[in-house]
C-alpha positions in Angstrom: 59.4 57.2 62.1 57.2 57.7 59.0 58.2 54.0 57.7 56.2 52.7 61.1 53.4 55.0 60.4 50.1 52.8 58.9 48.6 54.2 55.4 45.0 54.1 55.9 42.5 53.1 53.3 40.3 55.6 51.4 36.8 55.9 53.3 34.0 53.5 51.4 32.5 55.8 48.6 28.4 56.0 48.5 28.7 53.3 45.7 30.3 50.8 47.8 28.0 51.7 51.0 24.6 50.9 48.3 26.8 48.2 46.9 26.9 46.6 50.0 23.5 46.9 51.4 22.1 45.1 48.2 25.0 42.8 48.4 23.9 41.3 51.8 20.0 41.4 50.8 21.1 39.0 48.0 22.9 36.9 50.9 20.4 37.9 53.8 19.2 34.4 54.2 22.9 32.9 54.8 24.3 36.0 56.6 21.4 36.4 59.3 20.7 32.6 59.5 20.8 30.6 62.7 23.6 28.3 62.9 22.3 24.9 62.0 23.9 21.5 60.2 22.5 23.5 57.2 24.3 26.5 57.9 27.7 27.0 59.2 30.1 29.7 60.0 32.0 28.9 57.0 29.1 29.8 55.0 28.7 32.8 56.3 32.3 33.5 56.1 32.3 32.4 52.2 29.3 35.0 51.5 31.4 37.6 53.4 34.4 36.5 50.5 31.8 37.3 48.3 30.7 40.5 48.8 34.0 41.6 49.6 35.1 40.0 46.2 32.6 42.3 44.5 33.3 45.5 46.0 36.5 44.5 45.6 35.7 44.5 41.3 34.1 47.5 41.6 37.0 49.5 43.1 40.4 47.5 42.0 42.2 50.4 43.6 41.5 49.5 47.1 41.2 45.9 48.3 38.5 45.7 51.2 38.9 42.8 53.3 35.9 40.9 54.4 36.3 41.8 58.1 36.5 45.4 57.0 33.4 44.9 54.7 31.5 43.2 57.7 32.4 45.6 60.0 31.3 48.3 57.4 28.1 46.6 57.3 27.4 46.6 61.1 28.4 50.5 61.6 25.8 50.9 58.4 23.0 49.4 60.3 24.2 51.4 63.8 23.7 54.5 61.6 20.2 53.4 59.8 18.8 52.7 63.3 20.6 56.3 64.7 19.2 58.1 62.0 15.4 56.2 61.8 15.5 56.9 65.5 15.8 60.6 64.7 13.6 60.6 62.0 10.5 59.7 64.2 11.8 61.7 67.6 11.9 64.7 64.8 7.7 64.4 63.2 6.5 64.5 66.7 7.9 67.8 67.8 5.5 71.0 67.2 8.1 73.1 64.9 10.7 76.0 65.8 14.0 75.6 64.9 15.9 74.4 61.6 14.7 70.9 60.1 15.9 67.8 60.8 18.9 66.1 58.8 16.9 63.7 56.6 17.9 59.9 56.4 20.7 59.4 54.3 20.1 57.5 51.1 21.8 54.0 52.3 19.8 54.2 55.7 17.1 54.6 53.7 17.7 51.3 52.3 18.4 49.5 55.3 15.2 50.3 57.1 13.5 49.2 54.0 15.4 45.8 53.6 14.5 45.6 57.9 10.9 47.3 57.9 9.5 44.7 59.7 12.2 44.2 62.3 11.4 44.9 65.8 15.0 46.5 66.3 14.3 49.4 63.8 10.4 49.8 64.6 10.1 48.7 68.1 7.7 46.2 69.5 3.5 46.9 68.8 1.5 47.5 71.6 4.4 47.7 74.1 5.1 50.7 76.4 8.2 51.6 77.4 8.4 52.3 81.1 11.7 54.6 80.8 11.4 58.1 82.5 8.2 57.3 84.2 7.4 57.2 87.2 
């Protein structure tokens, strides 16, 4: 029963989370790139090899895949927005209670690689209707 049993991999350290973040900055023009004749899939799969490649350097002891270093990625930015999202709901209220959790060091990063990006700051000059009535 334990010989069917999957080993999981060791959680991605801090170094590997800022590792990648600065690793797809380098690569952000291929990796968030519209598909075009210039720009294929395969490109974006061969920066992918890449970065994994790297983190891969870094840490010998565990050999991240590209699909898990993508995915890793994608739950980074999920967190960054989480967390940004938090950040602001938490300046507006009057006070009371304990402080907010303060943004992590690698969502710091990734709202200052996406600062102008509508899906981190919202759009300007736009209500949202939500709630009202």
């Amino acid at each position: 029963m334990a010989d069917s049993k999957m080993n999981r991999k060791p959680n991605f350290t801090t170094e590997e989370n800022i590792m990648i973040v600065e690793l797809f900055e380098q690569h952000k023009s291929v990796l968030q790139g519209k598909f075009s004749t210039a720009l294929s899939n395969q490109d974006k799969n061969l920066a992918w090899n890449k970065i994994s490649m790297a983190i891969n350097a870094q840490n010998p002891a565990v050999k991240r895949e590209p699909a898990e270093v993508k995915k890793k990625w994608k739950n980074l930015v999920m967190n960054a927005k989480k967390e940004a999202s938090t950040d602001r709901k938490s300046r507006t209220k009057t006070g009371g209670g304990p402080p907010e959790k303060p943004v992590s060091a690698v969502s710091q990063l990734i709202c200052d690689m996406h600062e102008d990006s509508p899906s981190f700051v919202g759009l300007s000059g736009v209500d949202s209707f939500i709630g009202k009535v």
